[in-house]
C-alpha positions as CSV (number, residue, x, y, z in Angstrom):
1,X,-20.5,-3.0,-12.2
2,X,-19.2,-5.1,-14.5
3,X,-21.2,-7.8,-15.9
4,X,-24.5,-6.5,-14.2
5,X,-26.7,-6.2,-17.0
6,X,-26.9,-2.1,-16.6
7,X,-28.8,-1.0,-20.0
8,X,-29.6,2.8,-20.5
9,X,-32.2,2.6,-18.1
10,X,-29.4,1.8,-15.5
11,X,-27.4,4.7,-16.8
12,X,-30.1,7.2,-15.9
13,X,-30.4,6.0,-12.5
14,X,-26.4,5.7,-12.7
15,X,-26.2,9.2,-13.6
16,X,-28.6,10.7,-10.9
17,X,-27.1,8.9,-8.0
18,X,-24.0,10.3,-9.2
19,X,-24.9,14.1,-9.6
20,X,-26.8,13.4,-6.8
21,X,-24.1,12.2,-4.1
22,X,-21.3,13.4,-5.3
23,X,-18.0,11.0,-4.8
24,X,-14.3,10.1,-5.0
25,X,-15.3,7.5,-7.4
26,X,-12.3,6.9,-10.0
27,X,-13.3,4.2,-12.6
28,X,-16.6,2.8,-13.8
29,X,-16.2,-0.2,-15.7
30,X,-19.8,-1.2,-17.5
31,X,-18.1,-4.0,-19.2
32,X,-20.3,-6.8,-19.9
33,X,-23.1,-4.9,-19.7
34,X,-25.8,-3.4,-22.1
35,X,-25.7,0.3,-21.7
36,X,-26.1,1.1,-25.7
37,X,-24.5,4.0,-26.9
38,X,-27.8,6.1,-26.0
39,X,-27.2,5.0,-22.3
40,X,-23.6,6.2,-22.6
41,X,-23.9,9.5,-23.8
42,X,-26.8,9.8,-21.8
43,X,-24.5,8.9,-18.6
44,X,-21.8,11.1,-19.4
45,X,-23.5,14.3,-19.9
46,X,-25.3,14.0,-16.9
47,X,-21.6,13.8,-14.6
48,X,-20.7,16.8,-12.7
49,X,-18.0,18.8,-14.6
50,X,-16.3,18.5,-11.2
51,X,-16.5,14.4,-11.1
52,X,-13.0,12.2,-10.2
53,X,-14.2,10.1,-12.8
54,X,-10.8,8.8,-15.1
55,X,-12.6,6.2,-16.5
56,X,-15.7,5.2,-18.0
C-alpha cells in the first residue's frame, strides 16, 4: 500500500479487515503514506497476537 495516502483513518479500517479475515499476509509497507504515529500504534494493537505479520 505503499504510496496510497492511508492516514490513521486507513489504519482502523486496516486493522479491522485484518482481525477480521485473518491471513498469510507477511509485510505491510505504508511507506509514502500518512498513517501518523496515532494510526500506527493504533494498527498494531489491534493485530491478532497470532498474525504472519514480519513487517510493518
Amino acid at each position: 500500500l505503499s504510496g496510497c495516502m492511508v492516514t490513521e483513518e486507513g489504519c482502523g479500517y486496516l486493522s479491522s479487515a485484518l482481525s477480521l479475515n485473518p491471513s498469510h499476509l507477511r509485510e505491510l509497507d505504508l511507506s509514502y503514506n500518512h498513517p501518523d504515529d496515532s494510526g500506527v500504534k493504533l494498527l498494531s494493537e489491534k493485530l491478532d497476537p497470532k498474525c504472519t505479520l514480519d513487517k510493518l
